[in-house]
C-alpha positions, 0 to 999 in steps of 0.5 A: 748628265750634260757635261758643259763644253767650253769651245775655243770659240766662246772663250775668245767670243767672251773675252772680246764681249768684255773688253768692249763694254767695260775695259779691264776691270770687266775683262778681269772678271770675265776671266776669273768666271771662264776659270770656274766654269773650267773648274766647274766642267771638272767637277762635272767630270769628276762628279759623273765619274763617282756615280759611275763608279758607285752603280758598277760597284754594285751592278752589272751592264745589261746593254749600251745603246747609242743616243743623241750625243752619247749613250745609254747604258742600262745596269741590273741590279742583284734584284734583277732590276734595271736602272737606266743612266744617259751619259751625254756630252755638252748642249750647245753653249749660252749666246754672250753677253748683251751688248756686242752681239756674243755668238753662241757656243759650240755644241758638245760633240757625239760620244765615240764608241769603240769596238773589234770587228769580229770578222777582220779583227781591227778595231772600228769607231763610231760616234752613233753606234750605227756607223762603223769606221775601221782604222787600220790596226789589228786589236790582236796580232798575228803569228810571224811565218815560219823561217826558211831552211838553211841550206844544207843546215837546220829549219828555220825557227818559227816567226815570233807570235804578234802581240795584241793591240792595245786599247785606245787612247788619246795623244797629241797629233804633230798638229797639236790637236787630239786624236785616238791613238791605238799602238801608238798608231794615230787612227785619225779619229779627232778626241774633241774637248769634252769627248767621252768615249766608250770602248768594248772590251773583254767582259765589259766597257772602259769609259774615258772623259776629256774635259774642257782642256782636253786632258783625259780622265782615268777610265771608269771600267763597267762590267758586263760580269763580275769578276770576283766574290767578296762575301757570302750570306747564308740563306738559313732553311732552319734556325735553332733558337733564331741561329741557322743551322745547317742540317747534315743527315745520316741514316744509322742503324739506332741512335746508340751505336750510330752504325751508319747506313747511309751518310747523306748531304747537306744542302748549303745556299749563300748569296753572292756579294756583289751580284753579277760574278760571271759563274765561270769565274768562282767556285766552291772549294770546300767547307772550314770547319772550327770547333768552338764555343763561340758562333760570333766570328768571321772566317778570314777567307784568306786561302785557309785550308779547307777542311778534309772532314768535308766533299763538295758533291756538287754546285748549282751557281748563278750571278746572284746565289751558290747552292752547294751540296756537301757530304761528311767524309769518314763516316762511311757506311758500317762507321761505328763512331762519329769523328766530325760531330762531337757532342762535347763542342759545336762544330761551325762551317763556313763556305770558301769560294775560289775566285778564279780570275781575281788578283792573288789577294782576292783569290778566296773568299768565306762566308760567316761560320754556321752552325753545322748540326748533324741529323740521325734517322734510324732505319726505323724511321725511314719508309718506301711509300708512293709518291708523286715527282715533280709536283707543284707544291714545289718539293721535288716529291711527295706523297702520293695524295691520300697516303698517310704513313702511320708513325707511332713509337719511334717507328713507322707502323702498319697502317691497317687493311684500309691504309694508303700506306705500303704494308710491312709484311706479306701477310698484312699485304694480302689482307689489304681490301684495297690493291696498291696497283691493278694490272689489267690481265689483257691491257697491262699483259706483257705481250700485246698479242691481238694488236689490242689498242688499249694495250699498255707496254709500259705497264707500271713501273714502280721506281716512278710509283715509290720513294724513299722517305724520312721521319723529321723530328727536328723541324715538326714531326712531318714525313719528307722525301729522302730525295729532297732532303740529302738522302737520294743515294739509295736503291729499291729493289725488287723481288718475289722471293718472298714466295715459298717453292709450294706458291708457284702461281703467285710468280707464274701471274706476275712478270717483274723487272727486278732492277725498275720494278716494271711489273706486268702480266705475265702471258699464260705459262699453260696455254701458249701465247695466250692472256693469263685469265687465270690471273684475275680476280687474283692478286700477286705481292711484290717485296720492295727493299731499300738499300744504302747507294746505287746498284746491287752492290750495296747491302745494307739494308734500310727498309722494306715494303710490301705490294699488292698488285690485283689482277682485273679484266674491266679496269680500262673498259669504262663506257661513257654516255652523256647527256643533257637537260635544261631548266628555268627556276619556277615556283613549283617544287620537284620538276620532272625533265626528260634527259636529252642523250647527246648521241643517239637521243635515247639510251641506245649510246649505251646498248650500242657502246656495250654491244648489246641490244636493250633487253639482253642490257637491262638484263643484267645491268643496274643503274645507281646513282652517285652519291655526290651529286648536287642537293635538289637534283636527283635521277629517277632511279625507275625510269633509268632502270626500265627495260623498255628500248624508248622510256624517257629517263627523267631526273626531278629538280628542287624549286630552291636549285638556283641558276648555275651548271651543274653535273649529275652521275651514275652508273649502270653496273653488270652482274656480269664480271666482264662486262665494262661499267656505263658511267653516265653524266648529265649536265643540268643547266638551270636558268633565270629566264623567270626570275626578276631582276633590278636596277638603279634608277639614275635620278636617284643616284650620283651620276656614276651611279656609285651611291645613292642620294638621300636627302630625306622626306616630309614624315608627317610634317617633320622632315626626315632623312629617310628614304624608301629604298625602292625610289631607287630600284625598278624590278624587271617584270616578268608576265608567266604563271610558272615564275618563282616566288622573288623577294627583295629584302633590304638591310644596313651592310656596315652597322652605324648607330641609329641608322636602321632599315626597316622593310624598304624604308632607311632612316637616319635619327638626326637626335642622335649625335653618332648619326648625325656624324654620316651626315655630309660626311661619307658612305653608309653601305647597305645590302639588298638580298634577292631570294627565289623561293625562299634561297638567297639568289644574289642580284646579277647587273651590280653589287648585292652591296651598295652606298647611300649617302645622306645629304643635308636637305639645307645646304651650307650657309652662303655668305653674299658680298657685303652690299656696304662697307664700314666707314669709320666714324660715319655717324659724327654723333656715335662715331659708329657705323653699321652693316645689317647682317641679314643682308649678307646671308642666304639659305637654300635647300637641295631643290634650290628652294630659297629658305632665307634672304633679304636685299634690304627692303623685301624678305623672301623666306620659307617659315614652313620649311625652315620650321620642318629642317629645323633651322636655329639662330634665326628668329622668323617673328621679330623679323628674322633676327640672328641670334648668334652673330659674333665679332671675332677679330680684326686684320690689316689689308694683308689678313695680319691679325692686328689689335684694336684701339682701345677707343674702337670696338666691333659688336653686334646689335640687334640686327646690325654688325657695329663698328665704334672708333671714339679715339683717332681715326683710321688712317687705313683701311681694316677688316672686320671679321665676324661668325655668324651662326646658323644651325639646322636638326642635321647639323648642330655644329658638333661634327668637326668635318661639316661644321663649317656649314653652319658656322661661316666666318666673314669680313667687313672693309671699315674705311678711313674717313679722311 
């Protein structure tokens, strides 16, 4: 915003302009527009002030920033968008008044800026915010020195505290002129007329004006931070018949007794009204609590007492939300009854924040009261499962993927021998086909005794394996995590207790942290220091219970899983080879190709890996191939298991495998337990090196190539708008006996009526009138499908989808410039004058092949074409007569329609355009304006968008005869 300023030298350079032009009256004027331009600099201020005011009502600063003349402030909004706003002093004033040259205005001055130096503490100006200029006031005072000891008396007091320096303002200097004034000190910084000034200080800027006159506005303040709440709004998670609900979860023993187990928290999250309070400036201090029947009114956020029902656990705060974690008090684990939740009335909270730096008034503020519902779980219907932390799909946990807790009856079941899910007893744990874990006797050992590099000291540790878990019947019958949900006051702990004193081996392979469930092998308790081979091929189960709170403290008991661990020797020895083939699509089936071994170039990577020479493997190893590989490549099955050292290992490929990359797997697999398995990958990269492509041929296409053009053909001596869709393409050729079998096959993409492909040729039926509406007007989108050996292969240098568009073979009649002009009453005996209409028109088609045209002696016409496009309205045999010409209305110079005398009249006969006047003559000129007609087989004039193409309207001048 420019704030005009009005410098002593234009007043006086306006005022001495007037007074020599036009004496007093002139002199009075000028000063009654000089007093508005002061009222208007005023309103100016005044209006600057409001928008200011307006954008830190509801925004923060961002940054300052000095410009050319003033400054650049950028505010953020609660949206985290920014908004930018200039406020700059005035442009140098207009020159004065013609006459006695009046000079131009003084220009507006810089803005000053004011700031502490954080070093010496004085306050420093500038009016470019580069260049600083300290003034010799401290922004805060310094303690006084201590006072000296009396003699033979008492110390001294110490000197008084130095009192901060004020901030800077605008007072009258002795020589009556305007200067910054701070402790009513003068810093010797002139105000000028017009001056805005912005000062830094404590949690943002202080914005001053001085107007034309140089009185000092009232500070606009703008924060960097907000200093108080006014409002919040909850953010609902859940709603009960469109009303939110705020959930509060506890874990009781049956939904009868409701003895609790563990009370959890309710998470709450409002928004902040305005954006951008500073979070150390609020915080919550508790929930109000109402019974009622009524969920309509406010709470009055005046300091009420919160309500001792409730604990804030914790706050998470930002400048634009608060979520607040809050528990229910007095319903603490073995309570019996409820004595928030009543069933008999709803219960309504509401947030009350305390604004820590607000005025007394403003101290506490309240959201709307909500609806506050209280969540039971039995113990029935909470489960330790696996789960996975932190996870994507933005829950804090999950389920492990593929772990599908069964929950029938009001409780969670076993699932069975094949269940991803924990078991419930030791029995249904050892009967799982699957472990839940796997323990390497060697890698996973407790102690690493040969300096074994696959050694695993952490082991597995079952407090990042297993959660706690919840049925929600509330909100969709779904498992959640008791970590995400208000429920993560709980501990699981572990134990093999379960094992009686006859089944000592079970503890004796198993070493277990019974706090952090790090389980391991045990190293062997017969032979010392030795890895417990023993163990393998065994299994070991490991009892998991959780319990209300953190510790061994608690008892109460919420739920218990059963863990199978298994113990192998070959989990982590898993032996990679690679390889790879590549192949072209050709038209024979099955292709046999020989596997190229990355290192060495034979099966030796798999001898040598395995540490065997080639007979001793195929003694005992079996290749078997994955049954997820692609359709149309398989491997070999004789050649992989050959046993002899150098056999090529083939794999066949179908001739319908197209172009791509693809991965084929298997695996060699010991009938020797301690043998690791082989797992072989071959990468199969199939090309198009014989398959042919195509390509747009450009005469045929716009020049972008973006859709064809289709302008139709002679079919027999009938123009059609049809097309052989390969007029538009070239196929690449390719020169090899292998190549497969390449088709190209050509249909309508996005159906039109009457608009059809059949084999390569596209037509249009230019009878139907549906068609006809493609015509000139728009894209009809076609397709084209390659396919080698019969499998669709889509086309690689442009869209399998493509646009034609059908044009008109006859192009838009042309109306020439009238070659004569009525003149009114030329013919003294008819008091008529004539146009002959067929010197105005001119018909061409697309290959610019003249159709129709007369210049008033010699035709020049094509009957043959015209008969072939249909052209109507044209009589070729009675010397090529319109037969549709019409007159249609008259208009004055300016195209005001106007009305005709009703002695004058304008027709058409014959060939001519007529203008008649039997009554007085024009005494200005009119135009006459006529539509001819003139349709064709592709344009009848019935389609509202190309219908003036075949109907134009024109205009003949009639001249006064004076």
């Amino acid at each position: 915003m420019k704030i005009r300023n009005l410098s002593k030298l234009a007043l006086a350079v306006a005022i001495s302009s007037s007074v020599v032009l036009e004496g007093c009256k002139k002199y009075d004027d000028d000063i009654t527009r000089l007093e508005q331009g002061i009222d208007q600099n005023k309103n100016d201020i005044a209006s600057l002030k409001t928008q200011l005011q307006t954008l830190s009502a509801t925004n923060v600063v961002e940054s300052v920033t000095s410009i050319s003349g003033g400054f650049r402030i950028t505010f953020k909004n609660a949206a985290g968008q920014s908004t930018t706003y200039d406020v700059v002093n005035g442009a140098a004033g207009a020159a004065g008044a013609a006459g006695a040259a009046g000079a131009a205005g003084a220009a507006g001055t810089p803005g000053t800026q004011w700031r502490i130096n954080s070093t010496t503490g004085v306050w420093e100006s500038s009016t470019n915010g580069t260049a600083w200029t300290a003034t010799t006031v401290k922004a805060a005072g310094t303690n006084g020195t201590n006072g000296t000891n009396g003699t033979n008396g008492t110390n001294g007091t110490n000197g008084a505290a130095g009192k901060d320096g004020a901030t800077p303002q605008i007072k009258k200097g002795t020589d009556g002129k305007s200067y910054w004034f701070i402790n009513d000190t003068n810093t010797g910084v002139q105000a000028s007329a017009g001056d805005i000034t912005l000062v830094a200080v404590d949690g943002g800027y202080n914005v001053v004006f001085t107007d034309s006159k140089g009185v000092v506005s009232e500070t606009v303040f703008l924060g960097k931070e907000q200093v108080a709440v006014s409002n919040l709004a909850l953010v609902p998670t859940y709603t009960q018949n469109n009303t939110p609900v705020i959930f509060f979860p506890r874990i009781v023993n049956d939904v009868t007794n409701k003895v609790t187990k563990l009370q959890g928290y309710g998470t709450v999250k409002y928004n902040l009204n305005p954006y951008g309070v500073a979070i150390a400036n609020f915080d919550a201090n508790g929930l109000l609590a109402k019974y009622t029947d009524e969920v309509t009114f406010r709470s009055t956020g005046s300091g009420a007492a919160i309500s001792s029902d409730f604990s804030v656990v914790n706050s998470v705060k930002t400048f634009g939300d608060i979520s607040v974690n809050i528990k229910p008090k007095g319903q603490g684990t073995g309570n019996t009854t409820s004595s928030i939740f009543k069933s008999s009335q709803p219960l309504f909270v509401a947030l009350q924040v305390e604004n820590k730096k607000a005025a007394e008034g403003q101290k506490f503020v309240a959201s709307n009261y909500n609806l506050a519902k209280e969540e039971i779980v039995e113990i029935d219907e909470v489960t330790i499962e696996k789960a996975v932390k932190n996870n994507t799909t933005g829950d804090k946990v999950t389920l492990l993927n593929g772990v599908t807790p069964t929950f029938t009856a009001g409780a969670y079941a076993d699932g069975g021998s094949s269940s991803s899910a924990l078991a419930f007893t030791q029995v249904s744990a050892s009967a799982r086909t699957k472990a839940d874990f796997q323990l390497h006797f060697k890698n996973d050992a407790s102690e690493n005794l040969d300096n074994n590099s696959a050694y695993n000291k952490v082991g597995v540790v079952l407090d990042t394996e297993l959660s706690g878990f919840f049925y929600r019947t509330q909100v969709g019958n779904v498992t959640k995590s008791m970590d995400d949900y208000g429920l993560g006051d709980y501990n699981i702990r572990y134990d093999l207790d379960h094992y009686a004193a006859t089944d000592p081996q079970k503890r004796d392979w198993l070493d277990l942290d019974t706090e952090t469930g790090k389980i391991s092998v045990k190293i062997s308790t017969t032979n010392s220091k030795t890895y417990n081979s023993a163990a393998v091929n065994n299994h070991a189960v490991v009892r998991a219970r959780l319990y209300s709170g953190a510790g061994n403290a608690s008892t109460d008991l919420i739920a218990t899983r059963y863990i199978k661990v298994a113990f192998i020797q070959n989990k982590a020895e898993v032996i990679d080879v690679t390889g790879t083939v590549n192949h072209k699509v050709v038209l024979a089936n099955n292709s046999n190709k020989t596997i190229t071994w990355d290192t060495p170039t034979t099966l030796d990577a798999a001898y040598n890996k395995t540490g065997k020479t080639a007979q001793d493997f195929h003694a005992v190893y079996t290749f078997t191939a994955a049954t997820t590989n692609p359709v149309g490549i398989t491997f070999n099955t004789a050649t992989m298991n050959n046993t002899t050292q150098g056999t090529d290992r083939v794999i066949s490929i179908a001739n319908t495998v197209m172009p791509k990359t693809y991965i084929l797997e298997g695996t060699y697999k010991s009938s020797t337990s301690s043998d690791p398995e082989v797992k072989v990958k071959i990468t199969v990269n199939v090309t198009n090196d014989l398959i042919t492509n195509i390509s747009k041929k450009a005469p045929f296409w716009d020049t972008a190539l973006t859709y064809g053009i289709i302008n139709g053909k002679d079919v027999a001596g009938t123009w059609k708008l049809n097309a052989n869709l390969w007029d538009y393409f070239t196929e690449t050729t390719v020169n090899d006996a292998t190549k497969p079998n390449t088709t190209y096959e050509f249909s309508v993409n996005t159906p039109t009526n009457n608009i059809a492909v059949n084999g390569s040729e596209v037509t249009l039926n230019d009878a139907d009138a549906t068609a006809r509406t493609k015509v000139n007007n728009g894209d009809v989108s076609l397709r084209v499908t390659r396919k080698v050996n019969g499998v669709i292969y889509d086309i690689t240098d442009f869209s399998k989808d493509f646009n034609v568009k059908f044009i008109n073979p006859v192009k838009a009649i042309e109306i020439k410039t009238p070659y004569r002009e009525f003149k009114d009453k030329e013919t003294s005996g008819t008091n008529t004058s004539l146009v002959d209409v067929r010197q105005l028109v001119k018909l061409t088609d697309f290959n610019n092949t003249v159709l129709f045209n007369y210049n008033g002696t010699t035709f020049t016409a094509d009957n043959s074409l015209m008969g072939k496009y249909g052209v109507s309205n044209i009589n070729t045999a009675n010397n090529y007569q319109f037969t549709l010409v019409e007159f249609v209305r008259a208009e004055d110079m300016s195209g005001n329609n106007i009305s005709l005398a009703s002695t004058s009249r304008a027709y058409y006969s014959g060939n001519d355009l007529v203008w008649e006047n039997t009554g007085a003559n024009l005494q200005q000129a009119i135009n006459l304006v006529f539509k001819v007609t003139v349709t064709n087989k592709f344009n009848q004039g019935d389609v509202t968008s190309t219908k003036g193409e075949v109907v134009k309207e024109f205009k003949v001048k009639v001249n006064p005869n004076i």
